[in-house]
C-alpha positions as CSV (number, residue, x, y, z in Angstrom):
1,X,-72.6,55.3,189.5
2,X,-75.9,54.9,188.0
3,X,-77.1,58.1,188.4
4,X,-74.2,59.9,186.2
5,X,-75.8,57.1,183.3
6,X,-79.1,57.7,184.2
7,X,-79.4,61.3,183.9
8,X,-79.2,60.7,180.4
9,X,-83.0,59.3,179.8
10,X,-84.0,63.1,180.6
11,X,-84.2,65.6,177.7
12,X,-83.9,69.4,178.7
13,X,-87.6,70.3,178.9
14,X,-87.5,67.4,181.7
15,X,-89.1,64.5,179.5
16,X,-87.8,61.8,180.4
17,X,-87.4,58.0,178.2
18,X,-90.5,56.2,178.6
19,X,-90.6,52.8,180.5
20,X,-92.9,50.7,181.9
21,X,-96.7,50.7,181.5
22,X,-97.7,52.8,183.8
23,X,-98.2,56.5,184.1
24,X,-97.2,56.0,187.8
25,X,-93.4,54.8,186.6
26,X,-92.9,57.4,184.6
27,X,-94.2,60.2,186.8
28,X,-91.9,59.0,189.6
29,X,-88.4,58.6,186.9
30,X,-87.0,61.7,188.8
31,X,-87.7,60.2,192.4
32,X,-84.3,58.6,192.3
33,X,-83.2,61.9,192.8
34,X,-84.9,63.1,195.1
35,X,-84.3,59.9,197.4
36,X,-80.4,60.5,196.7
37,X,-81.2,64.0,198.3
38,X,-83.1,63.1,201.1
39,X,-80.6,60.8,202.2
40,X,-77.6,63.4,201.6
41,X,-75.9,61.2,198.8
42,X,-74.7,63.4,195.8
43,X,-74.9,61.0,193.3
44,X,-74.8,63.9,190.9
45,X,-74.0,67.8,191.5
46,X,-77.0,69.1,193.6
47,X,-77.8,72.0,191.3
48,X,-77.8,69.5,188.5
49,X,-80.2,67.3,190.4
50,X,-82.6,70.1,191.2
51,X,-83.0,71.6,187.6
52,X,-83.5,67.8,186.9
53,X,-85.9,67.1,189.2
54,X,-88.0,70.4,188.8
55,X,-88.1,69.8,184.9
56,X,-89.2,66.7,185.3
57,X,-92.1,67.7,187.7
58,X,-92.8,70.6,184.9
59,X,-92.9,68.2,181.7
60,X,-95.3,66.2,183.3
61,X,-97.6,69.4,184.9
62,X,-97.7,70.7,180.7
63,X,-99.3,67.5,180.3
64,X,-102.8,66.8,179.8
65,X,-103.2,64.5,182.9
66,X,-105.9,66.3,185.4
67,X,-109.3,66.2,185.2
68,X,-111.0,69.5,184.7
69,X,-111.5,69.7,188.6
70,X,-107.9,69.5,189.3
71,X,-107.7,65.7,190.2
72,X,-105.1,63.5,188.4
């Protein structure tokens, strides 16, 4: 039931509402997803969770968060 509520803290380029101090919360918003998935429960229609998921992974690859070598 969550995840119909939840969907709503990502914006369309994949942002997603900012919570916790961490980089490492942030980055990992979309994992509840993902875990949903993995274990085969469609807490929200798969497509939807896919384009969710993969914009969420692109917002955060536009950012400026690697070192010039390519290490986070």
């Amino acid at each position: 039931m969550f995840a119909g509520q939840f969907k709503a803290w990502f914006a369309k380029d994949g942002a997603a509402f900012p919570y916790g101090r961490s980089q490492t919360y942030r980055f990992g918003q979309a994992s509840a997803f993902v875990g949903a998935a993995l274990a085969g429960n469609e807490t929200i229609p798969w497509g939807e969770c896919k384009w969710l998921v993969l914009n969420h992974l692109r917002q955060w690859l536009r950012q400026p968060i690697f070192e010039r070598d390519g290490v986070l």
